[in-house]
C-alpha positions in Angstrom: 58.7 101.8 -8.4 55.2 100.6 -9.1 56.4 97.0 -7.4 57.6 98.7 -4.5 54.6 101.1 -4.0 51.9 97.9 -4.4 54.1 95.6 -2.4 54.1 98.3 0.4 50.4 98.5 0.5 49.9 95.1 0.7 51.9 94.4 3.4 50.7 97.7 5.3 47.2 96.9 4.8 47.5 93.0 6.0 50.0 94.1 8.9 47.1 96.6 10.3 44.0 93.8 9.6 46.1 91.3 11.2 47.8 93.1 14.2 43.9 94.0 15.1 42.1 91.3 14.0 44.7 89.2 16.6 44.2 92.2 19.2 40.5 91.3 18.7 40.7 87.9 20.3 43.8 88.6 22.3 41.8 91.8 24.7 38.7 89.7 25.7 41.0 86.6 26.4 43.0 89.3 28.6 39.8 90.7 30.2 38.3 86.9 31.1 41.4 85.7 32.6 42.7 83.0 30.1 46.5 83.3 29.6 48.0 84.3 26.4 51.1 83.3 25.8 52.2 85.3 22.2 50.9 87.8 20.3 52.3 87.3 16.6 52.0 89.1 13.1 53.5 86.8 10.8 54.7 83.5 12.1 57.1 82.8 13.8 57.8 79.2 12.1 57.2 77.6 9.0 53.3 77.3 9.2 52.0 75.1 10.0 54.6 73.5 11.4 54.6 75.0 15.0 57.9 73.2 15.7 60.1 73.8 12.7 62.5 77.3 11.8 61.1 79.1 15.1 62.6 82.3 15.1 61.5 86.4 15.3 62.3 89.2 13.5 61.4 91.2 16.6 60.0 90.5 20.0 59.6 91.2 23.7 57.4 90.1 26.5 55.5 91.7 28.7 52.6 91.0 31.5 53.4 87.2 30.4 52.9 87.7 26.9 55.3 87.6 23.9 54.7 90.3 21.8 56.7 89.5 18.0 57.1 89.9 14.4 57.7 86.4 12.8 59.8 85.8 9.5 57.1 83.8 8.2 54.8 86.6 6.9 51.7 84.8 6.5 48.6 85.8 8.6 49.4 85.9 12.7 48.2 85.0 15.9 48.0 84.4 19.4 48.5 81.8 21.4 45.9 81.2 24.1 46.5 78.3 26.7 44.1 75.7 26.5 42.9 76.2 23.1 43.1 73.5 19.8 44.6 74.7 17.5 48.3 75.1 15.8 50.2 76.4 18.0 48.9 73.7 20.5 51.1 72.1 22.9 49.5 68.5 23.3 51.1 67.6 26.3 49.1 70.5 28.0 46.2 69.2 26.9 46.4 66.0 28.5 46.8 68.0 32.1 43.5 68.8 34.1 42.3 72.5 32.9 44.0 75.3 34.5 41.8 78.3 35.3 43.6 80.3 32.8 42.8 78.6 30.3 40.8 78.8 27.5 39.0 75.3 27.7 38.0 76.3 31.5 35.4 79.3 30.8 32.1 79.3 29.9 31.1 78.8 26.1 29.9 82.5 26.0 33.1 83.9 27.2 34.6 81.6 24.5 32.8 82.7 22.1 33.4 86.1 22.6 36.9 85.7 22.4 36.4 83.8 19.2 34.2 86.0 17.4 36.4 89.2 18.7 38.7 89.2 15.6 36.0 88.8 13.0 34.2 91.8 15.2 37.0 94.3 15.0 37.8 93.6 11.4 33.4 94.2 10.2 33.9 97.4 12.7 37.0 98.6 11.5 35.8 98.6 7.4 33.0 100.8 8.9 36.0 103.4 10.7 38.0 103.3 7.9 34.9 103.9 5.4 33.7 106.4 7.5 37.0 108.7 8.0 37.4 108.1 4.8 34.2 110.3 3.7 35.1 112.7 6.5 38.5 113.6 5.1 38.0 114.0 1.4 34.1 113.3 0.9 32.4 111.3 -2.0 32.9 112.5 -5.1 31.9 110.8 -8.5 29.7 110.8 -11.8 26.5 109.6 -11.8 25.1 107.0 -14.7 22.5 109.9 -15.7 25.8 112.8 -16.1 27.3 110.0 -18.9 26.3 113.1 -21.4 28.5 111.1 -24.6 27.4 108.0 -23.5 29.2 104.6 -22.7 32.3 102.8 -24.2 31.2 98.9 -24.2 33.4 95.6 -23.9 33.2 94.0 -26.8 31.2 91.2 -24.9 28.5 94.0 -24.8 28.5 94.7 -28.7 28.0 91.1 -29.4 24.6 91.5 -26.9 23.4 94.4 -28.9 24.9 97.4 -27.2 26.5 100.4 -29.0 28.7 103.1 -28.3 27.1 106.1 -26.8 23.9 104.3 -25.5 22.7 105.2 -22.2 21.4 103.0 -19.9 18.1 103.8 -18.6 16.9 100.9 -16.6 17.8 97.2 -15.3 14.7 94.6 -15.7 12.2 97.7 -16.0 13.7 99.3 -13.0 15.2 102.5 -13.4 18.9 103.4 -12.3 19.5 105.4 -9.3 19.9 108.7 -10.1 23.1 108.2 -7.9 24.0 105.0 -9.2 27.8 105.2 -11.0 28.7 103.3 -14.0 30.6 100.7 -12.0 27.9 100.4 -9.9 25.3 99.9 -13.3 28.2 97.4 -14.1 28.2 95.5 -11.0 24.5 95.0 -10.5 23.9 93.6 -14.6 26.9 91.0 -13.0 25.7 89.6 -10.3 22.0 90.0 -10.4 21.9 88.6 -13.9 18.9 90.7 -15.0 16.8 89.7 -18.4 16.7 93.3 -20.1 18.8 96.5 -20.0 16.7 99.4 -21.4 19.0 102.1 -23.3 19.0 105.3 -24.8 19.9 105.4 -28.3 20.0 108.8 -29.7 16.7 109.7 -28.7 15.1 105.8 -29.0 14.6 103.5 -26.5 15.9 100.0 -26.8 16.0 97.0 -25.0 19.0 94.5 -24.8 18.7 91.3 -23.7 21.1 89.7 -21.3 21.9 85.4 -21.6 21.5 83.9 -18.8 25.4 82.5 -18.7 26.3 86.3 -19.2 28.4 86.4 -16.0 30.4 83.3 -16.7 31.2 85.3 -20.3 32.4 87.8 -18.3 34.5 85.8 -16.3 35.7 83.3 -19.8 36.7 86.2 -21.1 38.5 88.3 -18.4 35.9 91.1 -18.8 37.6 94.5 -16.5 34.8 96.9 -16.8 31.4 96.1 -18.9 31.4 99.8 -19.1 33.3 102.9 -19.1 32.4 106.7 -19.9 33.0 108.1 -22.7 35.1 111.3 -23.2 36.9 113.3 -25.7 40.0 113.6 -26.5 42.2 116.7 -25.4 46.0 116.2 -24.4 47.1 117.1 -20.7 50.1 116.5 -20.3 52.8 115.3 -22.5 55.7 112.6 -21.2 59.4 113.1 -21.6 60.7 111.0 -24.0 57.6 109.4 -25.9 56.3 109.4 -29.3 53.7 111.8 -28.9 56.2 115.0 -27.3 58.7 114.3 -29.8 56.2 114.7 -32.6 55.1 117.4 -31.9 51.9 117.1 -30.1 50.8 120.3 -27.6 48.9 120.6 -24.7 45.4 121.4 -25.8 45.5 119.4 -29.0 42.3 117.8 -29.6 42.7 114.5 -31.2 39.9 113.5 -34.0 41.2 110.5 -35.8 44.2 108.2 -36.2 45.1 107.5 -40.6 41.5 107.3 -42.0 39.5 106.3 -38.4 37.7 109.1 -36.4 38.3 108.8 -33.2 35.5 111.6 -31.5 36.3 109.2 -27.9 39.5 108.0 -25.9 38.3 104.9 -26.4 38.5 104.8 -29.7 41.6 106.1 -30.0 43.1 103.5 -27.3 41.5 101.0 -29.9 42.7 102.4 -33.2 46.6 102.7 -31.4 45.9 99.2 -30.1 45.7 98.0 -33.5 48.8 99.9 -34.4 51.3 99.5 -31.7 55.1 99.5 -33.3 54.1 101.5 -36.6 53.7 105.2 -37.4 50.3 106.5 -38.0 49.2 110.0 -38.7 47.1 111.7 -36.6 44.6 114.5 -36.7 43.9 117.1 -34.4 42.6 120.5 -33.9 44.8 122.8 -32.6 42.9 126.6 -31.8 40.1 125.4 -34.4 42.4 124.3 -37.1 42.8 121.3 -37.9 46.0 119.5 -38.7 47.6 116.7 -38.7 50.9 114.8 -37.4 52.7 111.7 -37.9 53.7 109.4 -34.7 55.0 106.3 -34.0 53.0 104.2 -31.9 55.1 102.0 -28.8 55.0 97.9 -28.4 51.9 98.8 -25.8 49.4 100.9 -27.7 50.8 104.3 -26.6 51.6 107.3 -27.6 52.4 109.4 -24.0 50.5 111.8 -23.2 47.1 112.3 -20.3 44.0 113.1 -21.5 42.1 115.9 -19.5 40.7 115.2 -16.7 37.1 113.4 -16.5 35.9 116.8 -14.2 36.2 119.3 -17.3 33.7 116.9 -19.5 31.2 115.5 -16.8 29.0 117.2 -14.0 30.7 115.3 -11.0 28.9 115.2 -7.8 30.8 115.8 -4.8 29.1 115.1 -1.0 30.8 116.1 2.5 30.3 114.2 5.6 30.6 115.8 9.0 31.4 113.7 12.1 27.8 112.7 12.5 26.9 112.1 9.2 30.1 110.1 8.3 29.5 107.2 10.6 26.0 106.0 9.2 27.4 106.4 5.8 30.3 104.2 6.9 28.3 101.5 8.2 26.2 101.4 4.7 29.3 101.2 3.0 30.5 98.8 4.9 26.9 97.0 4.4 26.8 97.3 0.7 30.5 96.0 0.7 29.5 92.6 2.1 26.5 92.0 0.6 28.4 92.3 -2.6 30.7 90.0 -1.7 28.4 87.5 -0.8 26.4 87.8 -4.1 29.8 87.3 -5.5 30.6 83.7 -4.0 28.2 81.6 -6.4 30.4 83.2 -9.5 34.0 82.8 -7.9 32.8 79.1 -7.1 31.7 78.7 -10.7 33.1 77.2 -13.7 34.9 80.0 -14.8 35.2 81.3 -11.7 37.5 79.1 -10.0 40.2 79.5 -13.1 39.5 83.6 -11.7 40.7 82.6 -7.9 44.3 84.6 -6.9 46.5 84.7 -3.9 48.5 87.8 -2.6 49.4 88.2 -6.3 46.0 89.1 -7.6 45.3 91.1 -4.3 48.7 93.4 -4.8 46.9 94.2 -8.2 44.1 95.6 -6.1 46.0 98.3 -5.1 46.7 101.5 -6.7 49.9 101.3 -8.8 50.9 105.0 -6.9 50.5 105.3 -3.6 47.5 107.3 -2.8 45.9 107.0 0.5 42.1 107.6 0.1 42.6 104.8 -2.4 44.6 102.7 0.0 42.3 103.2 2.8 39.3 102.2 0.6 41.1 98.6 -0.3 42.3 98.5 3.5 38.5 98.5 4.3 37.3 96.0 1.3 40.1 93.9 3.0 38.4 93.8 6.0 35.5 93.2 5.0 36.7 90.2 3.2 38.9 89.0 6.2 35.9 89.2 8.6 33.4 87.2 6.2 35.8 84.3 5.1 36.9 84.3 9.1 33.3 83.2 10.1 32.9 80.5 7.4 32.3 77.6 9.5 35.7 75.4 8.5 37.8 73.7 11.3 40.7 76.1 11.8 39.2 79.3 11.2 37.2 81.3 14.0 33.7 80.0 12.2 35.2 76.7 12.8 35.4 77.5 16.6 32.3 79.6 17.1 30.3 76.3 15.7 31.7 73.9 18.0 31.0 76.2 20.8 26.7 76.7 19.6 26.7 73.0 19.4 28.2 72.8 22.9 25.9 75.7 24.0 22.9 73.7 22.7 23.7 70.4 23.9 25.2 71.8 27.7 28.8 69.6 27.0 31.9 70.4 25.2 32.7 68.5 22.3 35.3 66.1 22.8 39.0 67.7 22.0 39.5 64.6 19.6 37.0 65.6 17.5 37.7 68.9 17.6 41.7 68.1 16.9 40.3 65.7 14.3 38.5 68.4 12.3 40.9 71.1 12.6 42.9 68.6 11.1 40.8 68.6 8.3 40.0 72.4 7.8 43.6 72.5 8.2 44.5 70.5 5.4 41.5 72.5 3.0 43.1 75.8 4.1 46.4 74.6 2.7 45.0 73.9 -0.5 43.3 76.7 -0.9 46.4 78.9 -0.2 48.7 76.7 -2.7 45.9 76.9 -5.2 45.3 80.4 -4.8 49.1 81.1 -4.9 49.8 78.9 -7.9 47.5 80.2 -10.0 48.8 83.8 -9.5 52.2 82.2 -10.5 51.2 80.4 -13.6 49.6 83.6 -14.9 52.6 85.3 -14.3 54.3 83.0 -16.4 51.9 82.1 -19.1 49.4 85.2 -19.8 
């Protein structure tokens, strides 16, 4: 069921960013006269061979234009007359322009129509983000409400961290009194600070951060630098696992597992970690007595049951958004988004960084393993996001491909020559291709060997 539910996100979330990113080229091509010819999500051959296994799932035409679904379900498109690029009929292009075609408007009408799809994906991220706080609000801990402190990676240890420490500051400057641990974890990432100043039962210390630190985090396959620390009192129990059939209750507050206190959840997911297929005894304190219980520990590290929930430990801080407040809170979201993403390029690009690089694979696991639709929403948007920035990278093929040829002919007041545009897209073609097979095949040897 978890397959099916991330599968089905996946392919929602890409059939929406696609069907409008396409719809973003394919309207101002509409409104400027050029002809489109189909309107595609998913391919309808075997890309990116525009000749070979052409055939639809679903399609119909109307006003001129074939509307489909292809059985290749990779990206989509549409196919305007007169412009370079797969889907191109050569042939055509050896004709004199048309006036419905593409290659007969001006450069700025061009260019709008290039840029459309990169447009509606930036301003969709800021919709989604934006309803998104309208419905159900923001909600979420600040750094400064981390009252039993932080669980660290081990990475962090070896720096000098220690469990319960609170962080105070980043390179002298302190945290935001907003600012959530991921958030903390995300800027000591990618800004690569010097210092991080903690609170250590009542004494400040500072730690100092390597320079390499990121590409650690990276070598090592580091999730979360940190996470908050909270006790340990059962939820709910789980048909059929160790901990129910044991006898533990609903309330139980878990203290230690054989001879190991274990105050945190963390340190009880470490101690059962370390025990997984063997019975260990545990002790608890059930209405202020304590007690103990012997269970057997699973292959994975568990014993079944749910801790409480983070609300009853922590002062969580929840905001509404009306209409008109929603909207600029959207577009910061949708701001912050990218200009994390950006500072994020130098580490996927690194070393370690390019053994870290995933195709649809590693995006699935981006999604929420049940379905949950503020969650969903939230990766639609990051999507987008990431769809409209890696659009506009200037590479033949893609629309920042386009959008530079057409500035160059702009500046210089003549097209470049279709040859050399064929030429390149040849080329961006051919890096696409890689990166999608690279991409892909790393998600498959990780399957398969980790």
């Amino acid at each position: 069921m978890e397959t099916l539910s991330i599968t089905g996100q996946l392919i929602l979330s890409l059939s929406i960013l696609i069907t409008l990113h396409e719809l973003g080229h394919f309207v101002p091509a509409k409104l400027f006269g050029t002809k489109v010819s189909k309107f595609y999500l998913f391919f309808d051959f075997l890309f990116p061979f525009p000749n070979v296994a052409n055939f639809s799932l679903f399609k119909f035409t109307k006003g001129g234009t074939e509307y489909g679904i292809g059985w290749f379900p990779f990206g989509g498109y549409v196919q305007i007359a007169g412009m370079i690029d797969e889907t191109t009929d050569k042939e055509d292009l050896e004709k004199e322009p048309q006036p419905w075609e593409f290659r007969s408007k001006p450069a700025w009408q061009r260019l709008i129509i290039m840029i459309g799809g990169v447009t509606v994906n930036f301003f969709l991220a800021v919709a989604i983000y934006s309803m998104v706080l309208f419905v159900w609000g923001k909600e979420y801990i600040p750094a400064n409400n981390a009252v039993y402190g932080i669980h660290c990676d081990d990475l962090l240890i070896n720096l000098g961290f220690q469990e319960g420490d609170r962080i105070i500051s980043i390179d002298g400057e302190i945290i935001n009194a907003n600012a959530t641990i991921q958030a903390v974890s995300g800027d000591i990432i990618l800004n690569q600070p010097s210092i991080v100043t903690v609170d250590r039962d009542g004494a400040v210390i500072d730690v100092s951060i390597p320079e390499d630190f990121a590409q650690d985090v990276l070598k090592n396959k580091v999730k979360s630098l940190f996470s908050l620390r909270v006790p340990i009192v059962v939820d709910t129990l789980i048909a059929g696992n160790p901990a129910i059939d044991a006898g533990l209750l609903k309330g139980d507050s878990i203290v230690g597992v054989n001879n190991v206190s274990t105050s945190y959840f963390s340190d009880l997911v470490q101690e059962l970690h370390k025990n997984t297929d063997q019975t260990v005894s545990l002790k608890y304190y059930r209405n202020g007595s304590l007690s103990s219980l012997d269970v057997k520990v699973t292959s994975s590290g568990t014993i079944g049951f749910g801790n409480t929930n983070p609300t009853e430990f922590f002062d969580f801080e929840q905001k509404e958004y009306n209409l008109f407040s929603c909207v600029p809170a959207g577009w910061n979201m949708t701001i912050n988004t990218l200009d994390r993403y950006i500072a994020q390029l130098p580490l996927i690009f690194s070393k370690e960084g390019v053994k870290q690089i995933g195709g649809f694979g590693t995006m699935a696991k981006m999604f929420n393993k049940e379905w949950v639709w503020r969650s969903f929403w939230i990766m639609t948007a990051f999507i987008s996001v990431m769809l409209a920035f890696m659009n506009l990278l200037p590479i033949p093929m893609l629309d920042g491909g386009y959008v530079i040829f057409l500035i160059i002919e702009i500046i210089i007041r003549r097209p470049v020559p279709d040859k050399v545009i064929e030429i390149a897209n040849m080329f961006g073609l051919a890096l696409v291709l890689l990166l999608l097979v690279y991409a892909n095949g790393m998600d498959i040897f990780r399957g398969f060997f980790e």
